[in-house]
PDB file of N, CA, C, O and CB in Angstrom:
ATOM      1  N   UNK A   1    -133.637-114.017 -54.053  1.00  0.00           N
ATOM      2  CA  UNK A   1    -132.442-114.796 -54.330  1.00  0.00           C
ATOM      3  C   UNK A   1    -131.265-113.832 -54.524  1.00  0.00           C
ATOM      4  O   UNK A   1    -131.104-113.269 -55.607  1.00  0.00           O
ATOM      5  CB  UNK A   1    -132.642-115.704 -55.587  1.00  0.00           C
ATOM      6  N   UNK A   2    -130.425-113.635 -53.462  1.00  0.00           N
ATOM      7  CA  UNK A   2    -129.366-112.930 -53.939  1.00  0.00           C
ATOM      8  C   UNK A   2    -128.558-113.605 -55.452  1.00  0.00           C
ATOM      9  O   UNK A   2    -128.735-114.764 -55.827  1.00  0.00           O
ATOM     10  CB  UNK A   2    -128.392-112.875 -52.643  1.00  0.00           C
ATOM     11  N   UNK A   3    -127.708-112.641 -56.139  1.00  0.00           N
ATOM     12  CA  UNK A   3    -127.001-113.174 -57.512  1.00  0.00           C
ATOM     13  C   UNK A   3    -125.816-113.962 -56.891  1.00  0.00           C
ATOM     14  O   UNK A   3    -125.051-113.760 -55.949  1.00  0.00           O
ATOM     15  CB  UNK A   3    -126.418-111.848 -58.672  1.00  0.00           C
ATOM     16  N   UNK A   4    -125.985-114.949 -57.818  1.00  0.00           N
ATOM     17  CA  UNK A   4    -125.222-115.840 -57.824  1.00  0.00           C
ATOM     18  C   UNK A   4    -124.627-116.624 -59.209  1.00  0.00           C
ATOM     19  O   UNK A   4    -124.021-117.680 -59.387  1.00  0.00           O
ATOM     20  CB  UNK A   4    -125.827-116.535 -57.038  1.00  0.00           C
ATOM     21  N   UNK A   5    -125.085-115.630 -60.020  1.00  0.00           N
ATOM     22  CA  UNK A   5    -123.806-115.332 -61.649  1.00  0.00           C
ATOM     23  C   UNK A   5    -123.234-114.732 -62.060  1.00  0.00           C
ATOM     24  O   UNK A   5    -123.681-113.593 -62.197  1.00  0.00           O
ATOM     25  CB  UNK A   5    -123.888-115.249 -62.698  1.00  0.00           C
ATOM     26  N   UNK A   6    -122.086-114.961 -62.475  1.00  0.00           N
ATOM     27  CA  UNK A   6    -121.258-114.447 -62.783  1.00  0.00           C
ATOM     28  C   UNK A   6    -120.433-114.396 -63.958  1.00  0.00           C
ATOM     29  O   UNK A   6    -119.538-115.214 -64.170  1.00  0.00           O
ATOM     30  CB  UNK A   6    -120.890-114.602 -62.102  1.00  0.00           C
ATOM     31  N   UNK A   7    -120.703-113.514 -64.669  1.00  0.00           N
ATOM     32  CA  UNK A   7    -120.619-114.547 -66.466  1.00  0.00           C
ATOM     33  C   UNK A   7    -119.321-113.082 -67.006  1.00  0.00           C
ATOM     34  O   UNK A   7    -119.979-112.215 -67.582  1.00  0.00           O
ATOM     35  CB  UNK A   7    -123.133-114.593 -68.047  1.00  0.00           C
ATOM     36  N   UNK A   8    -117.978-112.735 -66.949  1.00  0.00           N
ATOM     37  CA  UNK A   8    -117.276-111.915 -67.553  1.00  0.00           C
ATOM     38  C   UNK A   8    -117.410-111.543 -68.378  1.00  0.00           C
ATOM     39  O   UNK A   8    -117.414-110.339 -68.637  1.00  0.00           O
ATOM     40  CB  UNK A   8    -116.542-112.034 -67.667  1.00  0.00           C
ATOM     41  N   UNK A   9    -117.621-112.705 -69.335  1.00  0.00           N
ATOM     42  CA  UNK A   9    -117.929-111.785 -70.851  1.00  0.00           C
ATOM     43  C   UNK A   9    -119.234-111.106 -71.090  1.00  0.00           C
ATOM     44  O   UNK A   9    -119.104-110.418 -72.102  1.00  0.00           O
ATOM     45  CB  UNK A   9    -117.870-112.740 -72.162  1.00  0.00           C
ATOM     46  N   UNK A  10    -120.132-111.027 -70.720  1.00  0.00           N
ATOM     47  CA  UNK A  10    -121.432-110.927 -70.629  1.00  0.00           C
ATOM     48  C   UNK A  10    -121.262-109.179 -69.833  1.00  0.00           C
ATOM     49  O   UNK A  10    -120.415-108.820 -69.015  1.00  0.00           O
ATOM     50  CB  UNK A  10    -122.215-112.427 -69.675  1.00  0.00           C
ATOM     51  N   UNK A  11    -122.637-108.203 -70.569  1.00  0.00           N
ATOM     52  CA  UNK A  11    -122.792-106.889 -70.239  1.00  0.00           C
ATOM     53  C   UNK A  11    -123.394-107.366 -68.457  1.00  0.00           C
ATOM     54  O   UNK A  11    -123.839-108.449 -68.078  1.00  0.00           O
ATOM     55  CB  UNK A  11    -124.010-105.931 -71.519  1.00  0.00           C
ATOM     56  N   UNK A  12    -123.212-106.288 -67.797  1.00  0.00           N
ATOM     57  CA  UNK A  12    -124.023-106.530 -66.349  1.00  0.00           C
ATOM     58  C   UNK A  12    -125.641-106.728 -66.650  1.00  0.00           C
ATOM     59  O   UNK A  12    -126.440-107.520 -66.150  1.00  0.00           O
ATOM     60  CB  UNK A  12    -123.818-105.054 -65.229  1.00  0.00           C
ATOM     61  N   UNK A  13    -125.856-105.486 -67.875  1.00  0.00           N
ATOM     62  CA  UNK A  13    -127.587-105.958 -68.321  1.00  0.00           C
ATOM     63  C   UNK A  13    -127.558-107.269 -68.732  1.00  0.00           C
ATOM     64  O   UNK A  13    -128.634-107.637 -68.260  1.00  0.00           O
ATOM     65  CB  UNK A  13    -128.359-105.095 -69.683  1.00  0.00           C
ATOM     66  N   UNK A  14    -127.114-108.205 -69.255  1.00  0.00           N
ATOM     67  CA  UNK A  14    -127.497-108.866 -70.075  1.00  0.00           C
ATOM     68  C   UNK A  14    -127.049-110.082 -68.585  1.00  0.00           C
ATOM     69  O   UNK A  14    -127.370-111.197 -68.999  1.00  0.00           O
ATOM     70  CB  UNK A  14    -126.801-108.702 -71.790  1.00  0.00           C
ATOM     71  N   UNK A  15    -126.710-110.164 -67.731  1.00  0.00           N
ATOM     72  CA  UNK A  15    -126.079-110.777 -66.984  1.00  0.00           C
ATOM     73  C   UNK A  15    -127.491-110.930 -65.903  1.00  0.00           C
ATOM     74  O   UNK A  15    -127.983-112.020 -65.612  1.00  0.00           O
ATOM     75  CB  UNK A  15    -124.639-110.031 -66.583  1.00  0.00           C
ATOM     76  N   UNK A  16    -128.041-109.487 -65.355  1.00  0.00           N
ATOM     77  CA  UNK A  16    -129.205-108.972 -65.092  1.00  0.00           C
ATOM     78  C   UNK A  16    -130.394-109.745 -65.290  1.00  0.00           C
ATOM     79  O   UNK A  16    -131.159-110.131 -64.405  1.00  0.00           O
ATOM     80  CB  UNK A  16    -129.283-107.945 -65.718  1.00  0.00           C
ATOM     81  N   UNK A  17    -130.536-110.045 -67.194  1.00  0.00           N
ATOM     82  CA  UNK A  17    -131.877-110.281 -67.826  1.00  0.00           C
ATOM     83  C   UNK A  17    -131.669-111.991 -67.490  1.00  0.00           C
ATOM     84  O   UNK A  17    -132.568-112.747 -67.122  1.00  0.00           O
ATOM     85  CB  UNK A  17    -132.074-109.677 -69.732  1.00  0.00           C
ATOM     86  N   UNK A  18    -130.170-112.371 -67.737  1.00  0.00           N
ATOM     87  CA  UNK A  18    -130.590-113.637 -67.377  1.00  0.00           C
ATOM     88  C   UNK A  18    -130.931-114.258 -65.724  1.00  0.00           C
ATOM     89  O   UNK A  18    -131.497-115.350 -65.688  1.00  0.00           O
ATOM     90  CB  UNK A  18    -129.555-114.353 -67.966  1.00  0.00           C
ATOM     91  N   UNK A  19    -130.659-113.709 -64.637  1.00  0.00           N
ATOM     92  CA  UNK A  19    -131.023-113.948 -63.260  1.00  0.00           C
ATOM     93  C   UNK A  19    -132.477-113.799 -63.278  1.00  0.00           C
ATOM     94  O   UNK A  19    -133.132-114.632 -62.652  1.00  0.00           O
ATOM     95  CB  UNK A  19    -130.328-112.994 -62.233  1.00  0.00           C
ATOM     96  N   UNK A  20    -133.132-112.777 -63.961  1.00  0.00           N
ATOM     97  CA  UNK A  20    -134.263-112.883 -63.863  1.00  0.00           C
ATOM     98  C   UNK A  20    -134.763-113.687 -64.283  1.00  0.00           C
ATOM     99  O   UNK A  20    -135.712-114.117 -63.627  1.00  0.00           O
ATOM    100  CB  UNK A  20    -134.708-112.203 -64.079  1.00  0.00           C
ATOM    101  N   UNK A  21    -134.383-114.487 -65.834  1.00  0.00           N
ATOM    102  CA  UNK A  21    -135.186-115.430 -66.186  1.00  0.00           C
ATOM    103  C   UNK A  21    -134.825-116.619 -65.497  1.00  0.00           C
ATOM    104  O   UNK A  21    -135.360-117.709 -65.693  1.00  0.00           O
ATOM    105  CB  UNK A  21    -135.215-115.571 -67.514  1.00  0.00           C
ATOM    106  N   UNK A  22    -134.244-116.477 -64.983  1.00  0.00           N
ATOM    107  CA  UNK A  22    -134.103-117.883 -63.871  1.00  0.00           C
ATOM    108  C   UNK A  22    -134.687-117.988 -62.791  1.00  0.00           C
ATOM    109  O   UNK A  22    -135.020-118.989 -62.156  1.00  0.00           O
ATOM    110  CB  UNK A  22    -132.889-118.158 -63.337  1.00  0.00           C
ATOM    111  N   UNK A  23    -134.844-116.580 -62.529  1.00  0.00           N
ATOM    112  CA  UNK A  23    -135.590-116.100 -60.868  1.00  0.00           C
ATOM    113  C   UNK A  23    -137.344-116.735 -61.489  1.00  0.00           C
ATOM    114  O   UNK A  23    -138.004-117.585 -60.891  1.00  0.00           O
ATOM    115  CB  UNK A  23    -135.507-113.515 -60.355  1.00  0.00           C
ATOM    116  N   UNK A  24    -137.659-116.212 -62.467  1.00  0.00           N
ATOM    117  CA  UNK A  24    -138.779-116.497 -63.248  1.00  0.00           C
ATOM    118  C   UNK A  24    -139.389-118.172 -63.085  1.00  0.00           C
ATOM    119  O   UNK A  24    -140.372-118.700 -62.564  1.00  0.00           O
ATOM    120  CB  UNK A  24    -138.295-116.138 -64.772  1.00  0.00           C
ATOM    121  N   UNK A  25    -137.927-118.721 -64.017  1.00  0.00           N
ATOM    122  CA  UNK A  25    -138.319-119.969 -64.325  1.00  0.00           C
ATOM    123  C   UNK A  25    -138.504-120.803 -62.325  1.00  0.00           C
ATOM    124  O   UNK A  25    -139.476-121.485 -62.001  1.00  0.00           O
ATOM    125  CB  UNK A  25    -136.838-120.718 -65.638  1.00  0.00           C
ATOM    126  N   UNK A  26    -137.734-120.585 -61.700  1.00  0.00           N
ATOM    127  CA  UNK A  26    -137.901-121.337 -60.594  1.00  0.00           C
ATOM    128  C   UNK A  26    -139.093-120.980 -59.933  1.00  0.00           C
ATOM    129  O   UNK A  26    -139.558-121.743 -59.086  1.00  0.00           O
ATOM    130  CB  UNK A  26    -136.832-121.254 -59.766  1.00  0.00           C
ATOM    131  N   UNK A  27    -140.000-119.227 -60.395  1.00  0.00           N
ATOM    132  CA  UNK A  27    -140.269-119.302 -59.394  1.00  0.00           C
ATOM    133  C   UNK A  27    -141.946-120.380 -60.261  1.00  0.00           C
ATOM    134  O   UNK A  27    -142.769-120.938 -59.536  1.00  0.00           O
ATOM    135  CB  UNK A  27    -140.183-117.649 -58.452  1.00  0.00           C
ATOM    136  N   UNK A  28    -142.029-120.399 -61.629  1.00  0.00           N
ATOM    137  CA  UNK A  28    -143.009-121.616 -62.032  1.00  0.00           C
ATOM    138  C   UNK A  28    -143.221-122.672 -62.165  1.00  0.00           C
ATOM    139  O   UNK A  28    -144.194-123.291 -62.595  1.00  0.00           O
ATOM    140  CB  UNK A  28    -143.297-121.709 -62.642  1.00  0.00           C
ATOM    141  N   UNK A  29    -141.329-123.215 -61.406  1.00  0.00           N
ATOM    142  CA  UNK A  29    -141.543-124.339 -61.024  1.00  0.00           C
ATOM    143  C   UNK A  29    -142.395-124.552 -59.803  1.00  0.00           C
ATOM    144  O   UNK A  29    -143.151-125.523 -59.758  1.00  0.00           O
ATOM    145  CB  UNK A  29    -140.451-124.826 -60.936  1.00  0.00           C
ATOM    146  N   UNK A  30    -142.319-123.754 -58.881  1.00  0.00           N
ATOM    147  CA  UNK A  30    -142.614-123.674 -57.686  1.00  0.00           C
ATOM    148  C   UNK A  30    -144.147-123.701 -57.623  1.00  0.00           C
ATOM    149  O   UNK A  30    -144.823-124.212 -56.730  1.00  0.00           O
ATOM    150  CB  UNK A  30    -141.974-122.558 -57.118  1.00  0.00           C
ATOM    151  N   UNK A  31    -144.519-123.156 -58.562  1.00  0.00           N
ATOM    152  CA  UNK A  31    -146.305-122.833 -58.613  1.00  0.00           C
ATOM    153  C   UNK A  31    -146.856-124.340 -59.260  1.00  0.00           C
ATOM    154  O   UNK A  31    -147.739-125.106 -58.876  1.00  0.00           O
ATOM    155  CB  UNK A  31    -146.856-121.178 -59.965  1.00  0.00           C
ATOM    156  N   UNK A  32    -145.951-124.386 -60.369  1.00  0.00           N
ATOM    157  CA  UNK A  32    -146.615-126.189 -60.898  1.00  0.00           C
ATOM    158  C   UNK A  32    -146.529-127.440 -60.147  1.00  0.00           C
ATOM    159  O   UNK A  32    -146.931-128.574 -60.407  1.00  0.00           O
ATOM    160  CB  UNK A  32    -145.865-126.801 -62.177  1.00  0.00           C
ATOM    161  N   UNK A  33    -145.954-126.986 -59.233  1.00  0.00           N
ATOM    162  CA  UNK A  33    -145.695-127.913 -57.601  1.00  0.00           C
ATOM    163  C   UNK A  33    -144.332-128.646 -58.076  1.00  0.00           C
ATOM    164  O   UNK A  33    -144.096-129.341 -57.088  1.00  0.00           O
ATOM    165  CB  UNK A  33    -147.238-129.411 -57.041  1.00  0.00           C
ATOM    166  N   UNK A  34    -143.434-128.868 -58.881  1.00  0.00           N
ATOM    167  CA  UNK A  34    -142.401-129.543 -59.051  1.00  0.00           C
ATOM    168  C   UNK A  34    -140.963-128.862 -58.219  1.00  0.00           C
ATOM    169  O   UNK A  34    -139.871-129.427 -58.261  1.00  0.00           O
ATOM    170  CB  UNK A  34    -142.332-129.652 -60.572  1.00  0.00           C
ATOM    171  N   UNK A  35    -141.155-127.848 -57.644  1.00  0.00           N
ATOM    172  CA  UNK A  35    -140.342-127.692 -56.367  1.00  0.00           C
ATOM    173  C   UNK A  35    -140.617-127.031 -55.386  1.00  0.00           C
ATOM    174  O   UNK A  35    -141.454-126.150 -55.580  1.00  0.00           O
ATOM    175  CB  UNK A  35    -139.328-127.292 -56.511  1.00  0.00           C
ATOM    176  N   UNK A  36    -140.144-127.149 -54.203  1.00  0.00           N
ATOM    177  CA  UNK A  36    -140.622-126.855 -53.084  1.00  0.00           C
ATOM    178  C   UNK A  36    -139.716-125.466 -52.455  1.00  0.00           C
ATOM    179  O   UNK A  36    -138.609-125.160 -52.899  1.00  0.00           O
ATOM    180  CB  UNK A  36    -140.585-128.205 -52.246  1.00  0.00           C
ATOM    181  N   UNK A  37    -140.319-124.821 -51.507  1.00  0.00           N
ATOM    182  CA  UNK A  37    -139.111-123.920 -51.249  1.00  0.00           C
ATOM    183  C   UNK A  37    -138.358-124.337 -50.128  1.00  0.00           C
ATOM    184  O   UNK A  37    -137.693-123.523 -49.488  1.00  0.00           O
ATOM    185  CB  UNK A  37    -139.484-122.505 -51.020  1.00  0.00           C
ATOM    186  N   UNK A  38    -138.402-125.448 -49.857  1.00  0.00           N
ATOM    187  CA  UNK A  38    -137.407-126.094 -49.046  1.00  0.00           C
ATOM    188  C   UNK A  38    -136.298-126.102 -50.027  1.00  0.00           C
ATOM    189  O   UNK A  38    -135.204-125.618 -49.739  1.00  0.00           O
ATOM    190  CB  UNK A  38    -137.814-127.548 -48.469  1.00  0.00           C
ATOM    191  N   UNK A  39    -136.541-126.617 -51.132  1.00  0.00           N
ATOM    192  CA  UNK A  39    -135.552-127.756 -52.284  1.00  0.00           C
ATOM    193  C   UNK A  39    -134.805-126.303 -52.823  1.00  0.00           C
ATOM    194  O   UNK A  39    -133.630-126.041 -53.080  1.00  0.00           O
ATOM    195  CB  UNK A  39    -136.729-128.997 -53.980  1.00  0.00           C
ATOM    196  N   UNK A  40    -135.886-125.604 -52.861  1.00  0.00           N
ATOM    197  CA  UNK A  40    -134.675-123.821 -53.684  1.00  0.00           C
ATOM    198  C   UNK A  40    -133.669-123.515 -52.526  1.00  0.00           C
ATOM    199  O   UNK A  40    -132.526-123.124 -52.764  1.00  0.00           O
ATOM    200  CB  UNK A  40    -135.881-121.674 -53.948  1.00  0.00           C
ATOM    201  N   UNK A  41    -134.155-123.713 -51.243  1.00  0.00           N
ATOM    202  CA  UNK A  41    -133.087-123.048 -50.182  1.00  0.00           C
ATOM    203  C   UNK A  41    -131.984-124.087 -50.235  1.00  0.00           C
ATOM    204  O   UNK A  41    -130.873-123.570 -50.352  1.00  0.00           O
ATOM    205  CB  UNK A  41    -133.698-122.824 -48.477  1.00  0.00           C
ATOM    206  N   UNK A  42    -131.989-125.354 -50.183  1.00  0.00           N
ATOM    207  CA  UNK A  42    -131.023-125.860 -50.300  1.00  0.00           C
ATOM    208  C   UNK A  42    -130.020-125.864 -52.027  1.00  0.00           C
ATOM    209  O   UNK A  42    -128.793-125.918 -52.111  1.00  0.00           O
ATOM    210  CB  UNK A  42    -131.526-127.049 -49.725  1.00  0.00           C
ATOM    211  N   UNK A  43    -130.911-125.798 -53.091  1.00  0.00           N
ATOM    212  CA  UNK A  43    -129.807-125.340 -54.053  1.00  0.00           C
ATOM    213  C   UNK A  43    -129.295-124.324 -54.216  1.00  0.00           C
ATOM    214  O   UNK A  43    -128.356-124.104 -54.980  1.00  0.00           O
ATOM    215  CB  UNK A  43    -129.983-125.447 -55.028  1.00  0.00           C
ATOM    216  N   UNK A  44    -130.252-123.002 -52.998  1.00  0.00           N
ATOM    217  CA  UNK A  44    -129.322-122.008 -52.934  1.00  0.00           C
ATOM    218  C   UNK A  44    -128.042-122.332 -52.343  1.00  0.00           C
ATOM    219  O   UNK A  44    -126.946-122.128 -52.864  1.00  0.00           O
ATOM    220  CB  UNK A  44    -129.839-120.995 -52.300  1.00  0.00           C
ATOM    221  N   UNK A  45    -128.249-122.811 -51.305  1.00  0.00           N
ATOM    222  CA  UNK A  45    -126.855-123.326 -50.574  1.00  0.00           C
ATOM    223  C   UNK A  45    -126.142-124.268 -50.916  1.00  0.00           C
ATOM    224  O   UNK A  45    -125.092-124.431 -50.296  1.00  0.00           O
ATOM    225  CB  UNK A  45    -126.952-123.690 -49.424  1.00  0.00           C
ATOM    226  N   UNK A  46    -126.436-125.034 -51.832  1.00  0.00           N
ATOM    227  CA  UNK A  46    -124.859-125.570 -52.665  1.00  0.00           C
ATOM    228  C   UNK A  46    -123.608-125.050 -52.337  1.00  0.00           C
ATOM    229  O   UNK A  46    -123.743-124.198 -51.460  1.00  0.00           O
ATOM    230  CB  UNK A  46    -124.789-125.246 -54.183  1.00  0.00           C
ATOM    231  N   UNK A  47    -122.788-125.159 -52.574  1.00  0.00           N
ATOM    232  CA  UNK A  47    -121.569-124.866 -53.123  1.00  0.00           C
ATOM    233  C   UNK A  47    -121.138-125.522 -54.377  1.00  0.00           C
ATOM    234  O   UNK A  47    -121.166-126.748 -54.269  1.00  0.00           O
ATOM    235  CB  UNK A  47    -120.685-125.097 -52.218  1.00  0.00           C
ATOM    236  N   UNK A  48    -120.779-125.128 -55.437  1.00  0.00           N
ATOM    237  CA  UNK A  48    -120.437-125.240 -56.254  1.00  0.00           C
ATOM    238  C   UNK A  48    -119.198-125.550 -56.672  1.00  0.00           C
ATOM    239  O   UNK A  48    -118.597-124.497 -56.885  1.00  0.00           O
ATOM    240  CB  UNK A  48    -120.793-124.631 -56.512  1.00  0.00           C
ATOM    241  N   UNK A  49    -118.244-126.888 -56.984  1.00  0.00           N
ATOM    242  CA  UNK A  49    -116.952-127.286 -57.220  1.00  0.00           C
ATOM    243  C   UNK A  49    -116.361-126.801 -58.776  1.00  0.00           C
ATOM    244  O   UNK A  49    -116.925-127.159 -59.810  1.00  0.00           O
ATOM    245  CB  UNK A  49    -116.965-128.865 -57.014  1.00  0.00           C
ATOM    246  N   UNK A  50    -115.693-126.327 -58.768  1.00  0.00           N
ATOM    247  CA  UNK A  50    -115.004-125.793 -59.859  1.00  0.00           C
ATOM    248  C   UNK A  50    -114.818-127.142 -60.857  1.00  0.00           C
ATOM    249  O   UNK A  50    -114.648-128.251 -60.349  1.00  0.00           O
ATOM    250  CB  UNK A  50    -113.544-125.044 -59.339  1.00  0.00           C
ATOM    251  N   UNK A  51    -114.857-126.985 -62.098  1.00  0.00           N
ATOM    252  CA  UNK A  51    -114.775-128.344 -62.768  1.00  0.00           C
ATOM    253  C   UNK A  51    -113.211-128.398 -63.080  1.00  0.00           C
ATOM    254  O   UNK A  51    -112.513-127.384 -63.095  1.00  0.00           O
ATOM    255  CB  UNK A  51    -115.799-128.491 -64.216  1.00  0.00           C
ATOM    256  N   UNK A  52    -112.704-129.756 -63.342  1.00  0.00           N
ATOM    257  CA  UNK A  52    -111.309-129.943 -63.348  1.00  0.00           C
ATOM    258  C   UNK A  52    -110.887-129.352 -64.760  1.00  0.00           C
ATOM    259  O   UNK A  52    -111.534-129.273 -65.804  1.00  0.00           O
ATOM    260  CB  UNK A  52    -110.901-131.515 -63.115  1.00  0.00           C
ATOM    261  N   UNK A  53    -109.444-128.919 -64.416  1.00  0.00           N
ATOM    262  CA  UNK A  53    -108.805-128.372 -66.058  1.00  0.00           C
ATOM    263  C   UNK A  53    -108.543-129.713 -66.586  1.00  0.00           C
ATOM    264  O   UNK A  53    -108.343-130.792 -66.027  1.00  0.00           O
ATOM    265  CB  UNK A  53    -107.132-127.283 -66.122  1.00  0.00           C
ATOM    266  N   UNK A  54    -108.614-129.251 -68.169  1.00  0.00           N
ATOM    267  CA  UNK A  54    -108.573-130.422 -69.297  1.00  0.00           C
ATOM    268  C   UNK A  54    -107.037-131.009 -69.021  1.00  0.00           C
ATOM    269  O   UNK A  54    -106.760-132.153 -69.381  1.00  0.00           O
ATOM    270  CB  UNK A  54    -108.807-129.752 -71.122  1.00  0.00           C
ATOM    271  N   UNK A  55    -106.063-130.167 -68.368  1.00  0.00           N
ATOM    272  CA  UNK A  55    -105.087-130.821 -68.315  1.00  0.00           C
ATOM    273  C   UNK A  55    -104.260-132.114 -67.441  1.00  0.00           C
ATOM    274  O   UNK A  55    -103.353-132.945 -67.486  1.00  0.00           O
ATOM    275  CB  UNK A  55    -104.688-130.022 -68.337  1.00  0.00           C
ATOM    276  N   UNK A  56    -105.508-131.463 -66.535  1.00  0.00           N
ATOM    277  CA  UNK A  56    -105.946-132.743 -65.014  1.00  0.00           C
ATOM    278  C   UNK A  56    -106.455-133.970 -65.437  1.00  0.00           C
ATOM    279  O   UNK A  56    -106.083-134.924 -64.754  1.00  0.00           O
ATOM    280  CB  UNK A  56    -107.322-132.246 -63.854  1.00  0.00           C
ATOM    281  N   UNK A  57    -107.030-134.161 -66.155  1.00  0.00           N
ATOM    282  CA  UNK A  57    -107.766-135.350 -66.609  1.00  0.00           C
ATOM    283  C   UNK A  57    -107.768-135.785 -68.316  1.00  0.00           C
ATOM    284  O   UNK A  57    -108.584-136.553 -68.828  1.00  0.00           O
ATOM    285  CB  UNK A  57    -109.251-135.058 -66.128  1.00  0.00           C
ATOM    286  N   UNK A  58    -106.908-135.251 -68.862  1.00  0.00           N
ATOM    287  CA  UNK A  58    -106.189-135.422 -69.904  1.00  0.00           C
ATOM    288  C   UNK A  58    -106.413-137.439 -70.220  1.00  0.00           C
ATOM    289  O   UNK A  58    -107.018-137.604 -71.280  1.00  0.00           O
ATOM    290  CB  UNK A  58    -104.465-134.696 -69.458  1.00  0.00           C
ATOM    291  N   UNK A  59    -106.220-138.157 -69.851  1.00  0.00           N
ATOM    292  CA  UNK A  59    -106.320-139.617 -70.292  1.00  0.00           C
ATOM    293  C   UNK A  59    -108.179-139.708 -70.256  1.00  0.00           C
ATOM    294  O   UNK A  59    -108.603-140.831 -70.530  1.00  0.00           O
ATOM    295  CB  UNK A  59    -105.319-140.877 -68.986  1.00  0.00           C
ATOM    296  N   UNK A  60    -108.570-139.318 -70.144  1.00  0.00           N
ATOM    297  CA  UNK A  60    -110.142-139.732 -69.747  1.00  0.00           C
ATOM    298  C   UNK A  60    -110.646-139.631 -71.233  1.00  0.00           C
ATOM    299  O   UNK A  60    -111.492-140.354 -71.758  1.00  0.00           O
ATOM    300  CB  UNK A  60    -111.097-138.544 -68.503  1.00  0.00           C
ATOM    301  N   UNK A  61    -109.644-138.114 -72.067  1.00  0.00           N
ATOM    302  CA  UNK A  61    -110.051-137.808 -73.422  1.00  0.00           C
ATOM    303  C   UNK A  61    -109.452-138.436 -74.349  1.00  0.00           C
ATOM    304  O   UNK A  61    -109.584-138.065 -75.515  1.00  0.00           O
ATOM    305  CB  UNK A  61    -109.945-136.602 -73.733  1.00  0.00           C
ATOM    306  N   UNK A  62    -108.532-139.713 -73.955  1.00  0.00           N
ATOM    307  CA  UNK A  62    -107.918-140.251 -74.835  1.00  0.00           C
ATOM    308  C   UNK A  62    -108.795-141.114 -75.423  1.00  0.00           C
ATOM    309  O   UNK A  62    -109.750-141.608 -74.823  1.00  0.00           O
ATOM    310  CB  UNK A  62    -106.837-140.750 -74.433  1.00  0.00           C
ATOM    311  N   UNK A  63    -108.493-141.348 -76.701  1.00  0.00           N
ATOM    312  CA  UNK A  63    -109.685-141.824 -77.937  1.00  0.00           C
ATOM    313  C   UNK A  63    -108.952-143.635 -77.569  1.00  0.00           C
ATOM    314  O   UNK A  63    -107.918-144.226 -77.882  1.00  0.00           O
ATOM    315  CB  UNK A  63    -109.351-140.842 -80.300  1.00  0.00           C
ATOM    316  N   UNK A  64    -110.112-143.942 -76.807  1.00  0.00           N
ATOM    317  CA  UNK A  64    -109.679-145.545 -76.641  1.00  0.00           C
ATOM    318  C   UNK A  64    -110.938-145.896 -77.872  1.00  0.00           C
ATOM    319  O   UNK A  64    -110.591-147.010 -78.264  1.00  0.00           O
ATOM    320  CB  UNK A  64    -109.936-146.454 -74.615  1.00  0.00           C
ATOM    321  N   UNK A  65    -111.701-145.664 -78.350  1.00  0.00           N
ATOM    322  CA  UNK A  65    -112.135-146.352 -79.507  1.00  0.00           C
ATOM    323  C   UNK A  65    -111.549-147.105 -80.442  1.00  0.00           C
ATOM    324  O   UNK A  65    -111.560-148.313 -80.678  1.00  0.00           O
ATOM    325  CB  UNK A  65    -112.564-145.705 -80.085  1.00  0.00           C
ATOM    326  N   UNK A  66    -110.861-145.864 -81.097  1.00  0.00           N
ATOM    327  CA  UNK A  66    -110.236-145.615 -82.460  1.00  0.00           C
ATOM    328  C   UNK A  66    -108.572-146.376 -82.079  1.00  0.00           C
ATOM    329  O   UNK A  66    -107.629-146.018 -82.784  1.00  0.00           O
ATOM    330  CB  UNK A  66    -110.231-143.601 -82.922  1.00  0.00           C
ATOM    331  N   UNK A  67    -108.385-147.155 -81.228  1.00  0.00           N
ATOM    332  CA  UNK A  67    -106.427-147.674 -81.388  1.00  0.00           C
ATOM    333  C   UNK A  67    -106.666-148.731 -82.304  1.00  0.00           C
ATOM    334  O   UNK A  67    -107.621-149.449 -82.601  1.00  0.00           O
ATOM    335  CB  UNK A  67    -105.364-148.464 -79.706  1.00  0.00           C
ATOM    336  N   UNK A  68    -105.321-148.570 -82.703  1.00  0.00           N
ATOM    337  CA  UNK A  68    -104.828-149.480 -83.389  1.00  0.00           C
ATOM    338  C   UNK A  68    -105.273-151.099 -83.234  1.00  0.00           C
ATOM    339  O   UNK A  68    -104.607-151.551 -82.302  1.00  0.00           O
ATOM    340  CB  UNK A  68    -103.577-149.255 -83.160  1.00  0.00           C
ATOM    341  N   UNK A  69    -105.983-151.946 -83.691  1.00  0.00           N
ATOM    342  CA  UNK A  69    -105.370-153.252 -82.833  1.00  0.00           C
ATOM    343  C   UNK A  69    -104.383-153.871 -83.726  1.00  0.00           C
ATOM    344  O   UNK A  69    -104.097-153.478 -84.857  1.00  0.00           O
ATOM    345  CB  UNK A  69    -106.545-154.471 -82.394  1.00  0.00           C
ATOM    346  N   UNK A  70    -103.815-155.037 -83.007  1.00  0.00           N
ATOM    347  CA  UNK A  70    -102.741-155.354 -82.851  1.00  0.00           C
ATOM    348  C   UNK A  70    -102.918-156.603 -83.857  1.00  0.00           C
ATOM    349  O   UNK A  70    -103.510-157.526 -83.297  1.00  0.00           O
ATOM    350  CB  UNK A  70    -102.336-155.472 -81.404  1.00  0.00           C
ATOM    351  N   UNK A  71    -102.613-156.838 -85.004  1.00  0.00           N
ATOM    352  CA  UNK A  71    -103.003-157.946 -85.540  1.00  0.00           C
ATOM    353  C   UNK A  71    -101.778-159.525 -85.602  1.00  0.00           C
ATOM    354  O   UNK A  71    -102.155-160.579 -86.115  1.00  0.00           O
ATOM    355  CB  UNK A  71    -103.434-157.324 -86.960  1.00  0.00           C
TER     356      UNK A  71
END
């Protein structure tokens, strides 16, 4: 699996230890039969969408619970 994390704050070792434990964990999914290596090649190939800034979607976090009602 080439790397495909990328974590800034994080040492390159410590960046390192976690690919492996991921390289790890998929590859016992793979042995307990719950994935296939068809299914890894294609989540290798994802692409991955950047998630929206909080400032983009700003009403979604508006607290509609808690308004006022209107008596």
């Amino acid at each position: 699996m080439p790397d495909f994390l990328e974590i800034k704050c994080l040492a390159e070792t410590e960046v390192k230890k976690l690919l492996t434990d991921i390289e790890a964990r998929v590859a016992d999914k793979i042995k307990e039969g719950l994935l296939t290596e068809r299914e890894v090649r294609e989540i290798e190939e994802m692409r991955l969408r950047p998630l929206p800034d909080i400032q983009d979607v700003q009403s979604v976090y508006d607290s509609h619970l808690f308004k006022k009602r209107s008596e």
